[in-house]
C-alpha positions as CSV (number, residue, x, y, z in Angstrom):
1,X,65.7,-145.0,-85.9
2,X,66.1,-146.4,-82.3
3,X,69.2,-147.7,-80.5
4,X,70.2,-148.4,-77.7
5,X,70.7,-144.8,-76.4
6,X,67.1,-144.0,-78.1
7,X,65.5,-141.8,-80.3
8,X,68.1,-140.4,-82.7
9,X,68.3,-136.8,-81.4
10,X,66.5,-134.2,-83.2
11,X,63.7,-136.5,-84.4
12,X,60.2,-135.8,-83.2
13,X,58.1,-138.1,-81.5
14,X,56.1,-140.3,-84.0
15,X,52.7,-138.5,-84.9
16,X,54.0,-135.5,-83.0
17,X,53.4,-132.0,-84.7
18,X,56.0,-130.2,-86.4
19,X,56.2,-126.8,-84.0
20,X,57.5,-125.3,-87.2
21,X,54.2,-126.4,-89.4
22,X,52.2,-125.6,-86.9
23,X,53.3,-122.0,-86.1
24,X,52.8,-121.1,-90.2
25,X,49.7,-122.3,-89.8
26,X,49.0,-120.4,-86.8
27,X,50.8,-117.3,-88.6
28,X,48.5,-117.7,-91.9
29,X,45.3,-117.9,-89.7
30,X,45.8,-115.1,-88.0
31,X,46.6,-113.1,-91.2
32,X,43.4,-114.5,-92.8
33,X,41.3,-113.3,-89.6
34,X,43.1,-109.9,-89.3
35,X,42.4,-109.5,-93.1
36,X,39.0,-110.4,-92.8
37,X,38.4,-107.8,-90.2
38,X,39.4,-105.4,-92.0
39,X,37.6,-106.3,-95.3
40,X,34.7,-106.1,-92.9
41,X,35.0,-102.9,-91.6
42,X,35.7,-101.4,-94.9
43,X,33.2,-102.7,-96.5
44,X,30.7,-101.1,-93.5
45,X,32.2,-98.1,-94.0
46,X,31.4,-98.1,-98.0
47,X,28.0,-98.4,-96.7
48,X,27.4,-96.2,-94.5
49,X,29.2,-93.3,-96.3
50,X,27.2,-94.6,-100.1
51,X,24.0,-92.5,-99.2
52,X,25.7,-89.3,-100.1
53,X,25.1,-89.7,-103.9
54,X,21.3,-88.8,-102.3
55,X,22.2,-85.6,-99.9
56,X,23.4,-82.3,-100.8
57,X,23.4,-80.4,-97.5
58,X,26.4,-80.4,-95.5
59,X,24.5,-80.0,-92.1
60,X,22.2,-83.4,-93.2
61,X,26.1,-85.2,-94.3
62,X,27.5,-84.5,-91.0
63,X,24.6,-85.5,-88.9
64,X,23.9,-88.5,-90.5
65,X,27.5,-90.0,-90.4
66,X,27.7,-89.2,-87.1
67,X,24.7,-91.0,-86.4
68,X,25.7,-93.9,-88.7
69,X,29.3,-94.6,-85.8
70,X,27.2,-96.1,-83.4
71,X,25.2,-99.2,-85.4
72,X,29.0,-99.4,-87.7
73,X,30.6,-100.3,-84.1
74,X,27.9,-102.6,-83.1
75,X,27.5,-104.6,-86.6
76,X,31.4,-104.4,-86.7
77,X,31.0,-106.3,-83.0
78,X,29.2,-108.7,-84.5
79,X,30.3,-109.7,-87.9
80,X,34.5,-109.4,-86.6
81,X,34.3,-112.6,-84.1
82,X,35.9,-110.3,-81.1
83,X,34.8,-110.5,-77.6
84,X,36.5,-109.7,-75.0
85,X,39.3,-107.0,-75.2
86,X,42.6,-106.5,-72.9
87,X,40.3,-104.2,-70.5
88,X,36.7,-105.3,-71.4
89,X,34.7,-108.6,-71.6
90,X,31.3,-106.7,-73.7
91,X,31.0,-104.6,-76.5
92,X,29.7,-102.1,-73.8
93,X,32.3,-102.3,-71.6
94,X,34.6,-101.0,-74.2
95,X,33.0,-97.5,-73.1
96,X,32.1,-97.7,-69.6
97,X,35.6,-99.0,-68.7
98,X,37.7,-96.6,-71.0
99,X,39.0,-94.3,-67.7
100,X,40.6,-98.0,-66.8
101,X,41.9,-98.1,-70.3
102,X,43.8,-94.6,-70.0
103,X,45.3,-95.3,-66.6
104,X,46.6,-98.5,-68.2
105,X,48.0,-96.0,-71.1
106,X,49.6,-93.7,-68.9
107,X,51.9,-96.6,-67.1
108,X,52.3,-98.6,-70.3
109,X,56.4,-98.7,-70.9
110,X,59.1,-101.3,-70.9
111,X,57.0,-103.7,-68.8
112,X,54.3,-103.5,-71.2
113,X,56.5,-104.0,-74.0
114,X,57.7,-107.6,-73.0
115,X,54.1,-108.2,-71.7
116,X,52.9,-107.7,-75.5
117,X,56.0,-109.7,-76.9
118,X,55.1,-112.8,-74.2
119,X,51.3,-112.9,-75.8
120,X,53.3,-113.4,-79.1
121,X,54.9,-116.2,-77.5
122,X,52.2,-117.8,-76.3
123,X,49.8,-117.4,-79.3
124,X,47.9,-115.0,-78.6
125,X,47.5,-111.5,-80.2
126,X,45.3,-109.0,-80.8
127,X,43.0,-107.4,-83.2
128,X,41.3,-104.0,-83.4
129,X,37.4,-103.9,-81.7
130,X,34.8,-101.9,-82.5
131,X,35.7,-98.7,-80.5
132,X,38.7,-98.3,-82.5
133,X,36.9,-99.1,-85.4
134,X,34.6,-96.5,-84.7
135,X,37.7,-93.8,-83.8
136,X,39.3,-94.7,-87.8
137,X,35.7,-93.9,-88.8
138,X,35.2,-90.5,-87.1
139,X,38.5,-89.1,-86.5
140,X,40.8,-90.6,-88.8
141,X,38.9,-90.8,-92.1
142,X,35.6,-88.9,-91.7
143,X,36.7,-85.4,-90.1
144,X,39.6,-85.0,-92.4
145,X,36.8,-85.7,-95.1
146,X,34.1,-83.4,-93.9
147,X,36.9,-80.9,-93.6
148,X,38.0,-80.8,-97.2
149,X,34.2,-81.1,-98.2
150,X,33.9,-77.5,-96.1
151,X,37.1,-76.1,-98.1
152,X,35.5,-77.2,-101.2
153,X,31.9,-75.6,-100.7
154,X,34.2,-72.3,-99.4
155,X,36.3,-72.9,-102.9
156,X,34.3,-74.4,-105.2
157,X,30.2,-73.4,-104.4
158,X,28.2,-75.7,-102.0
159,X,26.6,-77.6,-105.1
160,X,29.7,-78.3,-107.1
161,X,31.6,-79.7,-103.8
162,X,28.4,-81.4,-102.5
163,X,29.0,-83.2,-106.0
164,X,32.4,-84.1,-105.8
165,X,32.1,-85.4,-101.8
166,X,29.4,-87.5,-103.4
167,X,30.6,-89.1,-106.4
168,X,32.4,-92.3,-106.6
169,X,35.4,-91.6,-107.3
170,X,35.7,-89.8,-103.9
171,X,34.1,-92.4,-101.6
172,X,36.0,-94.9,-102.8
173,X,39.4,-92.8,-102.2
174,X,37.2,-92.3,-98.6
175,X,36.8,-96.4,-98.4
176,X,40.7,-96.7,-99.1
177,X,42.0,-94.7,-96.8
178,X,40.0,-96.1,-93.9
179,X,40.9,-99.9,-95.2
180,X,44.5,-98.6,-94.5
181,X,43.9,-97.2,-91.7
182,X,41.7,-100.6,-90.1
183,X,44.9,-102.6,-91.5
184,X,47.6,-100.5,-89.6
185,X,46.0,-100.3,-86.7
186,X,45.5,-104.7,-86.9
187,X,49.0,-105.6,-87.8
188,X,50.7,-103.2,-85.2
189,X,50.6,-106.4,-83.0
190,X,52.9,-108.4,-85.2
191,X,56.1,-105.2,-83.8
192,X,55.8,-107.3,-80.6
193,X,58.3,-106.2,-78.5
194,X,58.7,-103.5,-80.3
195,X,55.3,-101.4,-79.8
196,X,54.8,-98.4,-79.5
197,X,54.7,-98.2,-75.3
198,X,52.2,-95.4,-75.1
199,X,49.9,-96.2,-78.2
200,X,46.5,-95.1,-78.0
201,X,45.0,-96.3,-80.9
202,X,46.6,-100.0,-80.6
203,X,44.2,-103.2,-80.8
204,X,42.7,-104.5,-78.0
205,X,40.3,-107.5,-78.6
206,X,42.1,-110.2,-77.7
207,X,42.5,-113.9,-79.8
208,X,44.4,-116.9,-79.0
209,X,45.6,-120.2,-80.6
210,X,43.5,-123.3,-79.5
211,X,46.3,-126.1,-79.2
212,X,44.5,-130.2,-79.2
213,X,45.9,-132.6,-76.6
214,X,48.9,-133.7,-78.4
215,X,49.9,-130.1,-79.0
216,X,48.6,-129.8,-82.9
217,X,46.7,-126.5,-83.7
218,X,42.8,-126.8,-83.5
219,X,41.4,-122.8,-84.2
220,X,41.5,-119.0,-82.8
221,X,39.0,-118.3,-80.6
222,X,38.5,-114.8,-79.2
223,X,39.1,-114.2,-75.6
224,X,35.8,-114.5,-73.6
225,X,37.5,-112.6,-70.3
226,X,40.0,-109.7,-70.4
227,X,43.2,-110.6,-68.6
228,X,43.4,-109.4,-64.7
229,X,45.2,-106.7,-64.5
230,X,44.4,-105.3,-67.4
231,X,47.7,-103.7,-68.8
């Protein structure tokens, strides 16, 4: 209702968005794509560790999953949606510019803090890429694994443990642990100002909202540049 002052405060424009709508819709979005990455990832993972129902030796096991980080990373790459990262625009880059990535690291404190809680703001936030993908694959799931399949053969007889590191029961324990591992690593972003300063392992491929002319949410679209400086 108009008068002679105008628009009855607190009333939106007509056909205006409601910022409140618009930012759960933003909020479930992002949720859906973080959880989608992570279903991904897991799911990769479930695949590249099912061929041990076929392979005894624990030399073969370890050499294979090794081999198996790289094309998980690059199919990871793919399926995700990410491009460009807070220090990278390629999926290459991710490796060849990782001495950038620690010098960021080792300043990262207060500053970086608000930096992370202004992306908020703004709509933007992050998700995990490949590379860190690949780290929760090697280090994080598949060394402490390989380690209790070593105690086991030392315990139990190589056969009997090659058995139990291969049977389902174990793999999908394996495929659990890494899904919660993926998911922690994704949903550190939503501590905004309150991250960690110095986290290594935090997510770095970058996503923002996509806002229409009349300020109404359109999609998330990966970043196709990483921000200068990086930070």
């Amino acid at each position: 209702e108009c008068g002679a002052e105008g628009p009855r405060a607190g009333l939106l424009p007509m056909g205006a968005p409601d910022p409140r709508l618009e930012e759960d819709v933003i909020a479930t979005k992002r949720g859906r794509l973080l959880a989608y990455q992570t279903v991904v990832a897991s799911a990769l993972y479930a695949i590249c560790v099912s061929w041990r129902a076929l392979i005894g030796r624990y030399w073969e096991v370890m050499l294979i999953q090794a081999f198996l980080v790289v094309p998980f990373m690059l199919v990871y790459h793919l399926l995700s949606g990410n491009r460009a990262g807070n220090y990278y625009n390629t999926f290459l880059e991710q490796f060849t510019k990782l001495p950038q990535h620690f010098r960021d690291i080792s300043v990262r404190g207060e500053e970086y803090r608000q930096k992370i809680a202004d992306e908020y703001e703004r709509g933007v936030f992050r998700a995990a890429n490949a590379l860190e993908s690949g780290v929760i694959y090697a280090f994080f799931v598949g060394v402490p694994s390989l380690a209790l399949f070593a105690g086991g053969c030392a315990l139990l007889g190589g056969p009997r443990a090659a058995r139990w590191y291969s049977s389902a029961a174990w793999i999908g324990c394996e495929v659990a642990a890494y899904a919660a591992w993926h998911a922690r690593v994704q949903w550190s972003h939503r501590r905004g100002a309150q991250a960690a300063p110095t986290g290594v392992l935090r997510p770095e491929a970058m996503w923002r909202a996509v806002l229409g002319a009349d300020g109404a949410f359109e999609r998330l679209a990966p970043f196709e540049e990483h921000p200068v400086p990086s930070y």
